[in-house]
TIKOLMAR-459702 format. One record per atom (N, C-alpha, C, CB): atom name; z, y, x. Coordinates in Angstrom, 1 decimal. Last residue first. Glycine has a CB too. Example, Ala and Ser with C-alpha at 12.3 -4.5 7.8 and 13.67 -1.06 7.14 Angstrom:
N_7.1_-2.2_12.8
CA_7.1_-1.1_13.7
C_7.9_0.0_12.9
CB_5.7_-0.6_14.1
N_7.8_-5.7_13.2
CA_7.8_-4.5_12.3
C_7.8_-3.3_13.2
CB_9.0_-4.5_11.3
***
This chain:
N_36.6_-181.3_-39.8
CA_37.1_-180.9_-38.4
C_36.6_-180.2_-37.4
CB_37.4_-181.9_-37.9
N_35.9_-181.6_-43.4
CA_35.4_-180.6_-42.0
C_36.3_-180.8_-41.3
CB_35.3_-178.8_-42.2
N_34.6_-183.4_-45.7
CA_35.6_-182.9_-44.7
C_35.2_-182.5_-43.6
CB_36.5_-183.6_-44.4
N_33.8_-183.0_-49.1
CA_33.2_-182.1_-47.8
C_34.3_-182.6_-47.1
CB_33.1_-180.3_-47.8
N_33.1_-184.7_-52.0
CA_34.1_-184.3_-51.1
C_33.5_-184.1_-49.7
CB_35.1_-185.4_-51.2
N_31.5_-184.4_-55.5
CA_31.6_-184.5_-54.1
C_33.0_-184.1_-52.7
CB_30.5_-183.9_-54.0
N_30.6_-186.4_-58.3
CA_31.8_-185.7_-57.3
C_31.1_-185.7_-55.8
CB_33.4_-186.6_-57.3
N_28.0_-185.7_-60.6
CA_28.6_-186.5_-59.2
C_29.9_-185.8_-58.7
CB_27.5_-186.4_-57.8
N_27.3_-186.2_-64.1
CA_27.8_-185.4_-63.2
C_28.1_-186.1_-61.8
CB_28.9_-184.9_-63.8
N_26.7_-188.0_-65.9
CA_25.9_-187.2_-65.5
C_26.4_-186.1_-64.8
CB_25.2_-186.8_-66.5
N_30.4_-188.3_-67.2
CA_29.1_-188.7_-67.3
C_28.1_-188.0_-67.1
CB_28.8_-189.0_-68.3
N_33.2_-188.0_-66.0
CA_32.3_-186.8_-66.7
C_30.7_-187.6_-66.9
CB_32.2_-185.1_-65.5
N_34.1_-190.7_-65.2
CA_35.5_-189.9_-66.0
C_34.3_-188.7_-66.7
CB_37.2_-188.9_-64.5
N_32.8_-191.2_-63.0
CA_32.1_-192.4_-64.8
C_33.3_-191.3_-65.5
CB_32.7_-195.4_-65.1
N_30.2_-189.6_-61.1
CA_31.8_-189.7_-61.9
C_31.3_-191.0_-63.0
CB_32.4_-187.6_-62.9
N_29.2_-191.1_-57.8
CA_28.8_-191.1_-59.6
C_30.2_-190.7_-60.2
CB_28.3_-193.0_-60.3
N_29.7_-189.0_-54.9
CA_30.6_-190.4_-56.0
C_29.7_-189.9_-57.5
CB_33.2_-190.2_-56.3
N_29.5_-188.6_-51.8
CA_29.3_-188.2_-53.2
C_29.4_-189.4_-53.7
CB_28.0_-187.6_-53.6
N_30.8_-187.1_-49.2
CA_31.0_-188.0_-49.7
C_30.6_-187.5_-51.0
CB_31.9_-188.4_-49.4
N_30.5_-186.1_-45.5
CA_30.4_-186.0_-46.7
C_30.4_-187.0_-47.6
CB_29.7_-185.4_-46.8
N_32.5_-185.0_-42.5
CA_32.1_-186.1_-43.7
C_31.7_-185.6_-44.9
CB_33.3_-187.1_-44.1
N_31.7_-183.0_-39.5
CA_32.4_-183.4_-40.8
C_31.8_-185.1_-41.5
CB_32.0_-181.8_-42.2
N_32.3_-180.5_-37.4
CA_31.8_-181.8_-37.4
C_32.4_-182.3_-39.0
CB_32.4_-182.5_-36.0
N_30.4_-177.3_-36.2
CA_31.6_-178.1_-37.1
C_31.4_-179.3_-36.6
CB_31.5_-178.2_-38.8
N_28.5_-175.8_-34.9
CA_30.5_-175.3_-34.4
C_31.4_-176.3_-35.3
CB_31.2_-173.2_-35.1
N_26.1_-176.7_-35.7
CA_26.9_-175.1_-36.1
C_28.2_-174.9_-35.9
CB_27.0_-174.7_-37.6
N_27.2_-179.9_-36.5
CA_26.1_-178.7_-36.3
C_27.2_-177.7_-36.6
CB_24.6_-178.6_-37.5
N_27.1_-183.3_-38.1
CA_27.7_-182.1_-37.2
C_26.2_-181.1_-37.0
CB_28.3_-182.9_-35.3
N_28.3_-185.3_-40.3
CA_27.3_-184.8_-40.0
C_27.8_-183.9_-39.0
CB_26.5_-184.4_-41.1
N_28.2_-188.8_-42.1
CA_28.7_-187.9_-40.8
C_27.7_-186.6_-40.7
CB_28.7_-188.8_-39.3
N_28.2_-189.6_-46.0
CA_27.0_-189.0_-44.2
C_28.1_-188.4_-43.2
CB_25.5_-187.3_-44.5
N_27.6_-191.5_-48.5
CA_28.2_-190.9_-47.3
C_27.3_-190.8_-46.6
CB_29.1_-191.5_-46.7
N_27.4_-192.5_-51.8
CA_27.0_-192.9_-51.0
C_27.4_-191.5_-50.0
CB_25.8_-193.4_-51.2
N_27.8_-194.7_-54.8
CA_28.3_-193.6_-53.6
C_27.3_-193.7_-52.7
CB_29.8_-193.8_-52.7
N_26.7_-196.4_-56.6
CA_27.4_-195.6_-57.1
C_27.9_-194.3_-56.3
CB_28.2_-196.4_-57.5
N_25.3_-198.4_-54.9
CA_24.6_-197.6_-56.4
C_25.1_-196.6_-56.9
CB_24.6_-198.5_-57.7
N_25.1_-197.0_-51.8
CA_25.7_-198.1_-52.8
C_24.9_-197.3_-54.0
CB_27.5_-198.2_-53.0
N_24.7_-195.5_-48.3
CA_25.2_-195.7_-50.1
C_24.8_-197.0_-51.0
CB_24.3_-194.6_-51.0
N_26.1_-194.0_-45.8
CA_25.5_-195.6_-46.3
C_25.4_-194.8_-47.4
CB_26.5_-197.2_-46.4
N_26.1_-193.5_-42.0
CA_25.9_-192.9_-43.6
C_25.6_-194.1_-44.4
CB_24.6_-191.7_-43.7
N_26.0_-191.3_-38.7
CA_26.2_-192.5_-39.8
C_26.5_-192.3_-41.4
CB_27.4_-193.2_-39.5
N_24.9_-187.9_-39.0
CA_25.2_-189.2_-38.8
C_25.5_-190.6_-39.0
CB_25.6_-189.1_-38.6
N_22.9_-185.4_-39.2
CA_23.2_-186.3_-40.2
C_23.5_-187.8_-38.9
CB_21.8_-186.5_-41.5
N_23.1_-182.3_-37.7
CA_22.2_-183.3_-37.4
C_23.5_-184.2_-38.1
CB_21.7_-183.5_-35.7
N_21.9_-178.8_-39.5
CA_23.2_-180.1_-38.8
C_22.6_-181.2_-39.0
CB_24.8_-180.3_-39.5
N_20.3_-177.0_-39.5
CA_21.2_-177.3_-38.4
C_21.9_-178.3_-38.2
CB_21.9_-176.7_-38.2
N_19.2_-176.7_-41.8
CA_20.2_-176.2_-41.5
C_21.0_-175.7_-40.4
CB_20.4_-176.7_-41.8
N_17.8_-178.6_-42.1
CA_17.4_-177.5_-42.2
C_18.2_-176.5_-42.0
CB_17.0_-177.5_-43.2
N_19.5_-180.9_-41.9
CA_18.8_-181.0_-41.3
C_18.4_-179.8_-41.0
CB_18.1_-181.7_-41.8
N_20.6_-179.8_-45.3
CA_22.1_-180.0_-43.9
C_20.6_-180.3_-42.6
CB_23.7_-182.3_-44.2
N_18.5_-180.5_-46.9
CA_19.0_-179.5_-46.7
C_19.7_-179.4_-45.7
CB_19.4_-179.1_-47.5
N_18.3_-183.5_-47.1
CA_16.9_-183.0_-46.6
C_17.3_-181.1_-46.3
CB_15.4_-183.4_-48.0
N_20.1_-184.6_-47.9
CA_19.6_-185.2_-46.5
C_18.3_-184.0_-46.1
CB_18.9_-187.0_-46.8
N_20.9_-183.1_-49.6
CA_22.1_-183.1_-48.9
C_20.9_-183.9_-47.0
CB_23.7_-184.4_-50.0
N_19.2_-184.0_-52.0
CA_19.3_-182.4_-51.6
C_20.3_-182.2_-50.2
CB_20.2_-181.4_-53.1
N_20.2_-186.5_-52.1
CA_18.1_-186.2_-51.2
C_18.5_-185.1_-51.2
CB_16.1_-186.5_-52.1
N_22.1_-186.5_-53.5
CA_22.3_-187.3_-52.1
C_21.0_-187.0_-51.4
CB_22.7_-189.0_-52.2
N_21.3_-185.3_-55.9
CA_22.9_-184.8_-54.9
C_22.3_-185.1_-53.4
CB_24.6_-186.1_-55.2
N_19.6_-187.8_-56.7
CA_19.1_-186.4_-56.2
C_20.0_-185.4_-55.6
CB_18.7_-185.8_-57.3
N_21.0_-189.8_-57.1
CA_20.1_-189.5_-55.9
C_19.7_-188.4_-55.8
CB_19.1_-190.1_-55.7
N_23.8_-189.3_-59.1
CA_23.8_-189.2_-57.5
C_22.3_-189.1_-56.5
CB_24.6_-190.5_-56.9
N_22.9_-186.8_-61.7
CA_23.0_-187.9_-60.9
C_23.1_-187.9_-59.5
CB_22.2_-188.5_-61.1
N_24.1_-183.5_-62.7
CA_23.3_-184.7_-61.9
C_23.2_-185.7_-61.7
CB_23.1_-184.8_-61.3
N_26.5_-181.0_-61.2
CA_25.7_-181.7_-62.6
C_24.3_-182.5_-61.9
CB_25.0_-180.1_-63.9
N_29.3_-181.6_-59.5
CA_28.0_-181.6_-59.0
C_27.0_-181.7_-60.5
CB_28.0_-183.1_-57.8
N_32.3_-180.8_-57.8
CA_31.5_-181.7_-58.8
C_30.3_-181.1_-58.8
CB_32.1_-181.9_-60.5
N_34.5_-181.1_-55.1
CA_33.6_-180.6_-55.9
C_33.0_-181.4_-57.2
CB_32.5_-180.3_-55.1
N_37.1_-180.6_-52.3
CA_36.4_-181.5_-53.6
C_35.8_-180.5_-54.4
CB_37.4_-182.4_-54.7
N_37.7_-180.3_-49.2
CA_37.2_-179.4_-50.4
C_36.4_-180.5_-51.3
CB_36.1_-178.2_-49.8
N_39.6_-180.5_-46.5
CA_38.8_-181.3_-47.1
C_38.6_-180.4_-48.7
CB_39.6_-182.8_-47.2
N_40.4_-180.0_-43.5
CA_40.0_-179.5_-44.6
C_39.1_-179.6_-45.7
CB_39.9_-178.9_-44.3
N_42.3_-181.9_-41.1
CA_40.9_-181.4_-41.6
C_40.9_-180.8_-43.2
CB_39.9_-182.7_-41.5
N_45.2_-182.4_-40.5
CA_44.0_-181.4_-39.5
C_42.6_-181.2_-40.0
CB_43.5_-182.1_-38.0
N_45.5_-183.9_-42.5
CA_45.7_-184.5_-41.3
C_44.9_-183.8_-40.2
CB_45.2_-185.8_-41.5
N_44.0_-181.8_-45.1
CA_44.8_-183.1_-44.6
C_44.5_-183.8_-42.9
CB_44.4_-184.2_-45.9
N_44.4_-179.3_-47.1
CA_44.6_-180.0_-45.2
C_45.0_-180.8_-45.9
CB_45.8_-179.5_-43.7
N_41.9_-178.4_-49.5
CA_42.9_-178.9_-49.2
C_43.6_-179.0_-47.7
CB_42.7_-179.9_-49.6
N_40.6_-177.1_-52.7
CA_40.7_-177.1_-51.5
C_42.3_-177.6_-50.6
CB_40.2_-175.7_-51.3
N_38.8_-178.0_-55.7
CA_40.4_-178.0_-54.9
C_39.8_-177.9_-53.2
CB_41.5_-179.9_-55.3
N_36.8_-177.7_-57.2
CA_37.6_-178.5_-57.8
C_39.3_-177.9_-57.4
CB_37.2_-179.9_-57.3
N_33.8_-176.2_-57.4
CA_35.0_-176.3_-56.3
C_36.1_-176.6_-57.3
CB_35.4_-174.7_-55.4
N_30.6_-176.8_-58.3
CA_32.2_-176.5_-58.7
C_33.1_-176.9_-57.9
CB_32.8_-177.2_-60.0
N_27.3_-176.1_-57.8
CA_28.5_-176.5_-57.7
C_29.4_-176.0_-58.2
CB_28.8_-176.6_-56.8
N_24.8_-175.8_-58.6
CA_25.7_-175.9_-59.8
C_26.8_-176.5_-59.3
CB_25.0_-176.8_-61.0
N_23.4_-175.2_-56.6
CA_23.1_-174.4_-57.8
C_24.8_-174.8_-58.5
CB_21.3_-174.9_-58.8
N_24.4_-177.3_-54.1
CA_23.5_-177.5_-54.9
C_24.1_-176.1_-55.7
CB_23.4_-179.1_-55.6
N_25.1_-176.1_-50.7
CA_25.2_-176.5_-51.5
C_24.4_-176.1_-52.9
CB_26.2_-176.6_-51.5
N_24.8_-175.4_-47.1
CA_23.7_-176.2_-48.2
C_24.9_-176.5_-49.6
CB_23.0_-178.2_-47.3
N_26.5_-173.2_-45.1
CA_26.3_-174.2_-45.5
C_26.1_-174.8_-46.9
CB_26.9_-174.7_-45.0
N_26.4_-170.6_-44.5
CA_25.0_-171.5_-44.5
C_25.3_-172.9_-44.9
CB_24.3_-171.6_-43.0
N_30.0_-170.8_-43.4
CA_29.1_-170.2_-43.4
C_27.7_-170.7_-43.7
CB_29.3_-169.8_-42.5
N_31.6_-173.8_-44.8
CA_31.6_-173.2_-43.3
C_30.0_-171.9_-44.0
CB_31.0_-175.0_-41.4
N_33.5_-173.7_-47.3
CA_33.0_-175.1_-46.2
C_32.6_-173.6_-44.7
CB_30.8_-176.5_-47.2
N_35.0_-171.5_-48.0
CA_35.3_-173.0_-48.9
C_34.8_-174.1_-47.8
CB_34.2_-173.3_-50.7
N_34.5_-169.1_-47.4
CA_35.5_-169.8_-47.0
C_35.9_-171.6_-47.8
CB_36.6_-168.8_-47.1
N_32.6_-168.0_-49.7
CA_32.3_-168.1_-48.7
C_33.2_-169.1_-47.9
CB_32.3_-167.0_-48.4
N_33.0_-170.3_-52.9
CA_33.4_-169.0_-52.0
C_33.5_-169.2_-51.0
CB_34.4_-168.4_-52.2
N_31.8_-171.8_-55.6
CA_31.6_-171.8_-54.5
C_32.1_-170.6_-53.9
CB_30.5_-172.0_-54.2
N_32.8_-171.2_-58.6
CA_32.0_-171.2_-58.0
C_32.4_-171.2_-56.2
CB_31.4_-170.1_-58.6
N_35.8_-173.6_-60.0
CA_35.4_-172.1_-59.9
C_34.1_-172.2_-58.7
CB_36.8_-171.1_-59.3
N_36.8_-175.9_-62.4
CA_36.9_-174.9_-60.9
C_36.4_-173.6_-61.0
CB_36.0_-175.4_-59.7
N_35.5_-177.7_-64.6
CA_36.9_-177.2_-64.4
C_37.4_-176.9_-63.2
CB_37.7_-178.0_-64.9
N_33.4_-178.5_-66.1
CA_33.4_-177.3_-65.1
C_34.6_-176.9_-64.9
CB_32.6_-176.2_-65.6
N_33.4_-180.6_-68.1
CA_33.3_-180.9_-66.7
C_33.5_-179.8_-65.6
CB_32.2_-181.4_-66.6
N_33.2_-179.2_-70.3
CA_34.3_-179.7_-70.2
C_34.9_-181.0_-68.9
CB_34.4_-180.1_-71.6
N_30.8_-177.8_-70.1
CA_31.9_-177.5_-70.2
C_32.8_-178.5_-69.8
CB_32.0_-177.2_-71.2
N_28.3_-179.4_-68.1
CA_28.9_-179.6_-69.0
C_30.3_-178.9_-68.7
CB_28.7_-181.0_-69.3
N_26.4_-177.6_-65.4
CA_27.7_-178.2_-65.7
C_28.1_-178.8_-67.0
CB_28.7_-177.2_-65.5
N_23.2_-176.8_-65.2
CA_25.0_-176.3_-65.4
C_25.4_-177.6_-65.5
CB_25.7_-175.2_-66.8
N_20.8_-177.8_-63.1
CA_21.3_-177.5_-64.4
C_22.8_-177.3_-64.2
CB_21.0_-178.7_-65.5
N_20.2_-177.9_-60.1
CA_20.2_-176.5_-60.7
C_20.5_-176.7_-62.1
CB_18.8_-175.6_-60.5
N_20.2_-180.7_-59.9
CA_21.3_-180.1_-59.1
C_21.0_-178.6_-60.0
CB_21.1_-180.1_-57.0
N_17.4_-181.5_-59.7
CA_18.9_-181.4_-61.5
C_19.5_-180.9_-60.8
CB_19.9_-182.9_-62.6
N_15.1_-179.6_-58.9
CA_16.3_-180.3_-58.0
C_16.8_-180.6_-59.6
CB_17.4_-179.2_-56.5
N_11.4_-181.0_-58.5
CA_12.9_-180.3_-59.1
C_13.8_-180.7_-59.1
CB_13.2_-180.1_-60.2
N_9.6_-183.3_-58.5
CA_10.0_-182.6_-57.4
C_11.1_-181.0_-57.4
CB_8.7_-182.3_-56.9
N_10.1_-184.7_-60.7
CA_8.9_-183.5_-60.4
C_9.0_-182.8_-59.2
CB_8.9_-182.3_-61.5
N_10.3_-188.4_-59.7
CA_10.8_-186.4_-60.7
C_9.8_-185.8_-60.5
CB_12.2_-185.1_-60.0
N_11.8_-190.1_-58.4
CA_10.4_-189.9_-58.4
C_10.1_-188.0_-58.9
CB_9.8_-191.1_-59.6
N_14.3_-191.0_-58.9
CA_13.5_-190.5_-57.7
C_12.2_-189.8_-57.9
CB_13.1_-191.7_-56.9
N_14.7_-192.5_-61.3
CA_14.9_-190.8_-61.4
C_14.6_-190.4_-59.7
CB_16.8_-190.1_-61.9
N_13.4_-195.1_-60.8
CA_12.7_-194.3_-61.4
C_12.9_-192.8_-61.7
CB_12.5_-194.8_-62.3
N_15.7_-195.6_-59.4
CA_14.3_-195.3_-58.5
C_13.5_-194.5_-58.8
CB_13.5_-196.3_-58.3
N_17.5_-196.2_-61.4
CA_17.8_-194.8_-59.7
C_16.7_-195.0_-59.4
CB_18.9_-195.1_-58.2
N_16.3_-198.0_-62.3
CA_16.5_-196.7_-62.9
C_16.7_-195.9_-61.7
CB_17.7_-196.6_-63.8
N_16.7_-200.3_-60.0
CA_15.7_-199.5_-60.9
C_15.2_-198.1_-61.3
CB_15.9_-199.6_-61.9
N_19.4_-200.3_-60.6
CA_18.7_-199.9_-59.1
C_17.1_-199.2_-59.5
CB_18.5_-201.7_-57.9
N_20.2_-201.2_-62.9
CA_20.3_-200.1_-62.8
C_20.0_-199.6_-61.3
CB_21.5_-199.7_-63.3
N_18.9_-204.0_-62.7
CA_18.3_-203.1_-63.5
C_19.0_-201.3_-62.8
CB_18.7_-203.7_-65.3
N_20.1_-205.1_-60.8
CA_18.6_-204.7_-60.6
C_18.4_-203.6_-61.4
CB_17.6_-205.8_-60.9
N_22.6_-205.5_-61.5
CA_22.8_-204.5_-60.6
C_21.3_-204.2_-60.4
CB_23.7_-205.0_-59.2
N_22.1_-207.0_-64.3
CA_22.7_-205.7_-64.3
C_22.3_-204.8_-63.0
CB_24.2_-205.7_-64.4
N_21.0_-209.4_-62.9
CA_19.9_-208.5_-63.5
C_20.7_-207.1_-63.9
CB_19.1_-209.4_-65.0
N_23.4_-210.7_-61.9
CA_22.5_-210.3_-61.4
C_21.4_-209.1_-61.9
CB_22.0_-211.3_-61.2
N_24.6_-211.1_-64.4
CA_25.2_-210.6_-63.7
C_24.4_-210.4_-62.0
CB_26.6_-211.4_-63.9
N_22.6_-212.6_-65.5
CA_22.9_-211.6_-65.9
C_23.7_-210.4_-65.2
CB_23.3_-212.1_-66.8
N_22.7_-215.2_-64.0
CA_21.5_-214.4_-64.1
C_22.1_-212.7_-64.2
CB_20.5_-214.9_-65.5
N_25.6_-215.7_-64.6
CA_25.1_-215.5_-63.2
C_23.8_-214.9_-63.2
CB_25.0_-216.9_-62.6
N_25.2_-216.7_-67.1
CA_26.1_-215.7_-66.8
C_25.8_-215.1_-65.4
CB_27.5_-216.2_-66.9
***
């Protein structure tokens, strides 16, 4: 039982490795599954001016909380490729990437530039399969 419950978290580390690799094409540019597209396209005022998002976002909800403005999204894709369009775009950008982790399933960045400072956050959905959530917070 103990093997097994080892060899799950390898195996699907794996796999995330092996969708690294790719063709060097973003999945971030396929649509949405219907019955996952439940927002509306990106609009200027949603995060900050130039700022990087994937082809196929969906703006979920925009929000305050606690002085910051936090904007949920979904994402068509898996998380590494979300999370390599986000490290290697926001750089290009201007904004310099701060502390940051991920996990098999999430993974986070501080980032600042351009007059902002924020969090980002992407999550594997398991509720839409092949899809990521993401959450922007801006102060």
């Amino acid at each position: 039982m103990l093997a097994l419950a080892l060899l799950v978290p390898l195996a699907l580390g794996a796999l995330a490795m092996v969708g690294l690799g790719g063709s060097g094409r973003s999945s971030a540019a396929v649509a949405l599954p219907q019955k996952c597209a439940q927002g509306r396209a990106p609009r200027a005022g949603d995060v900050v001016p130039g700022f990087p998002l994937p082809a196929s976002t969906v703006v979920e909800s925009r929000s305050r909380q606690r002085g910051a403005r936090v904007v949920r999204a979904r994402l068509s894709g898996p998380l590494f490729p979300a999370r390599d369009f986000f490290a290697r775009r926001l750089p290009a950008r201007g904004y310099v990437l701060g502390a940051g982790d991920a996990e098999a399933y999430e993974a986070e960045t501080d980032f600042a530039g351009n007059g902002v400072r924020g969090h980002l956050k992407l999550n594997t959905s398991f509720d839409c399969p092949g899809t990521t959530d993401l959450a922007i917070v801006l102060r």
